[in-house]
C-alpha positions in Angstrom: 65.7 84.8 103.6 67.6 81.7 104.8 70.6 82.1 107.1 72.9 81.6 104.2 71.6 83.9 102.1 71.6 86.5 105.4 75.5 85.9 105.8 76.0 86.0 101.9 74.6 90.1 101.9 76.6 90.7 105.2 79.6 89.2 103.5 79.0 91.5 100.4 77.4 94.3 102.0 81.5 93.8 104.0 83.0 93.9 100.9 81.7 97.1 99.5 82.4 99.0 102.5 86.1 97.7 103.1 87.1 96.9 99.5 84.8 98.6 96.5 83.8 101.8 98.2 87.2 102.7 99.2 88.7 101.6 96.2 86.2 103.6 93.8 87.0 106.8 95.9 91.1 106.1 95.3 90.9 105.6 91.6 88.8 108.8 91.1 91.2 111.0 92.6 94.2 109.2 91.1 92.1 110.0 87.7 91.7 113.6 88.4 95.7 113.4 89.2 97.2 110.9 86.3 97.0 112.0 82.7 97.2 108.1 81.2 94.0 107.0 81.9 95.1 103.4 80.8 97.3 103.4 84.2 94.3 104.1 86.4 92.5 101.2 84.6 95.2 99.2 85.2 95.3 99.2 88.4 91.1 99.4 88.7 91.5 95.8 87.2 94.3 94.4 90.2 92.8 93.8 93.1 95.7 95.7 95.9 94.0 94.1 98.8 95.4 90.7 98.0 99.2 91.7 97.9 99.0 93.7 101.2 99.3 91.6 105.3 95.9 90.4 106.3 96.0 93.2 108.9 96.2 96.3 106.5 93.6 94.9 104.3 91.0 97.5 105.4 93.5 100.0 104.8 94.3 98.4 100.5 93.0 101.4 99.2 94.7 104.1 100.9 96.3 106.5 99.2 99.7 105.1 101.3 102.5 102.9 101.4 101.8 100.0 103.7 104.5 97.9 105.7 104.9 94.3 103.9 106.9 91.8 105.1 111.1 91.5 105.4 111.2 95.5 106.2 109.4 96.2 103.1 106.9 98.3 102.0 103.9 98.4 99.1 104.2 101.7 97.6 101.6 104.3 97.6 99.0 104.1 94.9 99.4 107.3 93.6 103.0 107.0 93.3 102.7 103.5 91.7 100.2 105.5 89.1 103.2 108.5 88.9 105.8 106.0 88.2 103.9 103.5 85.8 102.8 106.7 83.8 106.2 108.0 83.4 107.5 104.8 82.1 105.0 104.9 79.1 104.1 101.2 78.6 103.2 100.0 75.6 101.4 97.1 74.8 104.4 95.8 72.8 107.3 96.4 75.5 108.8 94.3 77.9 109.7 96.0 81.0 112.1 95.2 84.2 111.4 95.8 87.9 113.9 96.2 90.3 111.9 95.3 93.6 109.8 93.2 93.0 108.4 93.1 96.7 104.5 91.6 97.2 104.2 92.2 93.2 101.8 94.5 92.9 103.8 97.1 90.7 104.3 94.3 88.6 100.6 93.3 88.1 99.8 96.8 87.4 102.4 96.6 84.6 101.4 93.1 83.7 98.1 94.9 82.8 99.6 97.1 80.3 102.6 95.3 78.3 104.0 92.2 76.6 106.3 91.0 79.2 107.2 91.9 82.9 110.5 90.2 84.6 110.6 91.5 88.1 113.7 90.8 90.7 113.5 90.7 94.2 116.9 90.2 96.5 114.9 89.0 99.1 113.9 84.9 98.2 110.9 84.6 100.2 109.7 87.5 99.0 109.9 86.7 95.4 108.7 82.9 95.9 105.6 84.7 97.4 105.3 87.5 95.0 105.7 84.4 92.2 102.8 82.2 93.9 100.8 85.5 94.3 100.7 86.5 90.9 100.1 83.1 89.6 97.1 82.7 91.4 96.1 85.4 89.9 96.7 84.8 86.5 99.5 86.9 86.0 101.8 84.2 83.3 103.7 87.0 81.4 105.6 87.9 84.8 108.8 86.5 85.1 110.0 86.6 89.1 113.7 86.1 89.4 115.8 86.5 92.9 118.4 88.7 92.3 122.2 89.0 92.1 124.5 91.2 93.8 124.2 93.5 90.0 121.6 95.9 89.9 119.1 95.0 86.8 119.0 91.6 85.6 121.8 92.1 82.5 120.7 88.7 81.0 117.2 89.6 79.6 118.3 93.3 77.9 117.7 95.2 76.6 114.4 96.6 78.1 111.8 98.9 76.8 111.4 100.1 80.0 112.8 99.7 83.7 111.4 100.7 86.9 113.3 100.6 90.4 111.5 100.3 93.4 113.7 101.6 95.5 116.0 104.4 96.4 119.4 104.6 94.5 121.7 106.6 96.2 123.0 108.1 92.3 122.2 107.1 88.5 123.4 103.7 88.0 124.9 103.4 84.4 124.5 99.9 84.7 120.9 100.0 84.6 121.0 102.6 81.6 123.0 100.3 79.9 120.4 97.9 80.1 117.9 99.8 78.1 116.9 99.6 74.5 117.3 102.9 72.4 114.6 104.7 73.2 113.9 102.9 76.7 112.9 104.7 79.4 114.3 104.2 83.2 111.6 105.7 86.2 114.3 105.5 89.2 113.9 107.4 92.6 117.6 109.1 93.4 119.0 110.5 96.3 119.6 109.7 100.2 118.4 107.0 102.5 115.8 109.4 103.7 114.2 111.1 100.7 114.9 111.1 97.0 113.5 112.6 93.7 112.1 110.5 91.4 113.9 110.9 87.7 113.3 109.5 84.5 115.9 109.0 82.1 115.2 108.7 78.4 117.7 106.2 76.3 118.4 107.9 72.8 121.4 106.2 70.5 124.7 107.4 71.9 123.9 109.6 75.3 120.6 109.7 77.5 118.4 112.4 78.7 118.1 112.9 82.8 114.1 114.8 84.0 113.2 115.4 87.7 109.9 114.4 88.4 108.4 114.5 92.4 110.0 113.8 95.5 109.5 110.9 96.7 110.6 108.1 99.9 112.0 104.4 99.1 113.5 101.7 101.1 116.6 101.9 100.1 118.3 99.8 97.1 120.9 97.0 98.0 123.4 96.0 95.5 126.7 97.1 93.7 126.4 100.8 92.6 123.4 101.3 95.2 124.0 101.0 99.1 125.1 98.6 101.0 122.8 96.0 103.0 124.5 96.5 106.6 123.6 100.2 107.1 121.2 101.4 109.4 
């Protein structure tokens, strides 16, 4: 064999070891842990190595969250599965992320509905979570930087709305912002550690379930806490 076709295999035979091997071991156990089998294919079919820092791409497919950039974090795969399952996508729905971060979550749910739009408070992050998904074909997300409001009121109402970050109580605001029937996966409680709830939209009151416990940066913004705590 030539030299280039000698650095070609040790480029590939590289790429198994760091990216497919590790990743075929993650998504079996997320399998044997997720119901929704769509969710795990989802995220089978987004390639997490490419929204995490050059120097955590060996560890991509971890079952862990991994830091980002801006204080940030990726979230852990499994509780990117938990979350995206509870939401219940549809292939119909149009969803809303609150933290938007390097974009994965929102590829993963780009995967399985009509219509992502994803905020991000931080504008670097969302002008790189925007080129990010582009390159990678993702044109039905819609990246916006956010406002001081939690949500983005001016696209409701949402089928669905998952926040990527710790509220320190329900925010009614972002119920508000749901279609009948909507569903909102939100993790709820201190700075520290939360649970993750979903609450369930019906026509005149809403419906409030516990699902696991769970960490989160914390989320910035009116009716969440306020960006100059520690």
């Amino acid at each position: 064999p030539t030299q280039k076709q000698c650095a070609m295999v040790c480029v590939a035979d590289l790429r198994w070891r760091v990216v497919e091997e590790p990743k075929g071991k993650l998504m079996q156990r997320l399998r044997e842990a997720i119901s929704d089998g769509r969710v795990i294919d989802a995220m089978e079919r987004v390639p997490r190595e490419a929204f995490v820092p050059l120097e955590y791409r060996d560890a991509a497919y971890e079952d862990t969250a991994l830091p980002t950039t801006e204080g940030q974090t990726i979230s852990q795969p499994f509780m990117v599965a938990t979350m995206v399952e509870a939401l219940e996508p549809r292939r119909s729905d149009r969803l809303l992320e609150v933290g938007t971060g390097s974009g994965y979550q929102a590829a993963v749910l780009a995967e399985l509905v009509r219509e992502v739009v994803t905020v991000e408070r931080i504008e670097s992050l969302a002008k790189s979570a925007l080129n990010r998904l582009t390159s990678l074909g993702y044109m039905n997300v819609i990246v916006k930087v956010a406002d001081d409001h939690i949500g983005w009121g001016k696209g409701a109402p949402y089928d669905g709305i998952v926040v990527a970050a710790a509220a320190p109580k329900l925010i009614r605001g972002l119920v508000d912002q749901l279609a009948v029937g909507g569903r909102l996966v939100i993790p709820v409680g201190g700075r520290k550690e939360q649970n993750l709830i979903k609450v369930t939209r019906s026509d005149t009151t809403y419906s409030v379930k516990t699902l696991v416990p769970c960490r989160f940066v914390p989320l910035i913004g009116q009716d969440a806490w306020p960006g100059d705590q520690s």
